[in-house]
N, C-alpha and C positions, 0 to 999 in steps of 0.2 A: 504494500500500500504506500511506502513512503517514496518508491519510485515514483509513482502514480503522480500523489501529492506534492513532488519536488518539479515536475514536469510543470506543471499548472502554473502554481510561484515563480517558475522561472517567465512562463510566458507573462503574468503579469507584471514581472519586475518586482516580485516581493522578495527583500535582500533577506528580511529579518526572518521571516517564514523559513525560507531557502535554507538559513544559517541553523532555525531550529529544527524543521526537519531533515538535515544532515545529523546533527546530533542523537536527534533519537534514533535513526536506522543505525547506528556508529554503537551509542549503548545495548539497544535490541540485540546487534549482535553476540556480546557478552552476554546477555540475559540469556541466549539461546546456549551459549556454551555449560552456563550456571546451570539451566533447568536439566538438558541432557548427562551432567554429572547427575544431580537427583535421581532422574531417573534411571541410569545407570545401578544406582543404588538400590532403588524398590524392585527394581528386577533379580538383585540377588538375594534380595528377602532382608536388608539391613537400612540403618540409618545412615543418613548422607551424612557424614562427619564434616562439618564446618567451625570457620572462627568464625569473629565476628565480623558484620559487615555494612561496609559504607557506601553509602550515597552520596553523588557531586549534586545540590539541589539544583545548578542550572540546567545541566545536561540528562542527566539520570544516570551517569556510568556507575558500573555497579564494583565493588570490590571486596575481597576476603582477604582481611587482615589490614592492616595500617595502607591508609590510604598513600598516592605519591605524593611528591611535594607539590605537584601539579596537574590537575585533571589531564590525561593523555586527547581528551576530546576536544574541552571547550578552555582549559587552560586554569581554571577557577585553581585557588589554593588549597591545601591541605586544608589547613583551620576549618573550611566551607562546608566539608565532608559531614555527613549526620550519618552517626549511628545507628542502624535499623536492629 
């Protein structure tokens, strides 16, 4: 979908749009790596073993264990990161 939706933005010259649906297809992708370890897990009949984990609130990217100094996506700092 966010192909779809970046198309559109572009044709109307939406920068801002543009910029955040990049970001979310960017995080989605980690989400997708995140969920498939899960369920890598429920298929052997155990619990996903995780730490803890952060959100960049501008972008959504997702992370396990101490966030970087710098969102990889949107750039936001460490500090910005919330504990889920």
């Amino acid at each position: 979908m966010y192909p779809a939706f970046k198309a559109v933005a572009e044709l109307q010259g939406e920068k801002s749009a543009l910029r955040s649906f990049d970001w979310a297809y960017n995080a989605e992708k980690i989400h997708a790596k995140m969920y498939e370890n899960a369920k890598a897990s429920v298929e052997k009949g155990v619990d996903a073993q995780i730490g803890d984990i952060y959100i960049c609130p501008l972008c959504g990217y997702t992370v396990e264990g101490m966030p970087p100094e710098k969102c990889p996506i949107c750039g936001a700092k460490r500090e910005s990161f919330k504990k889920f």
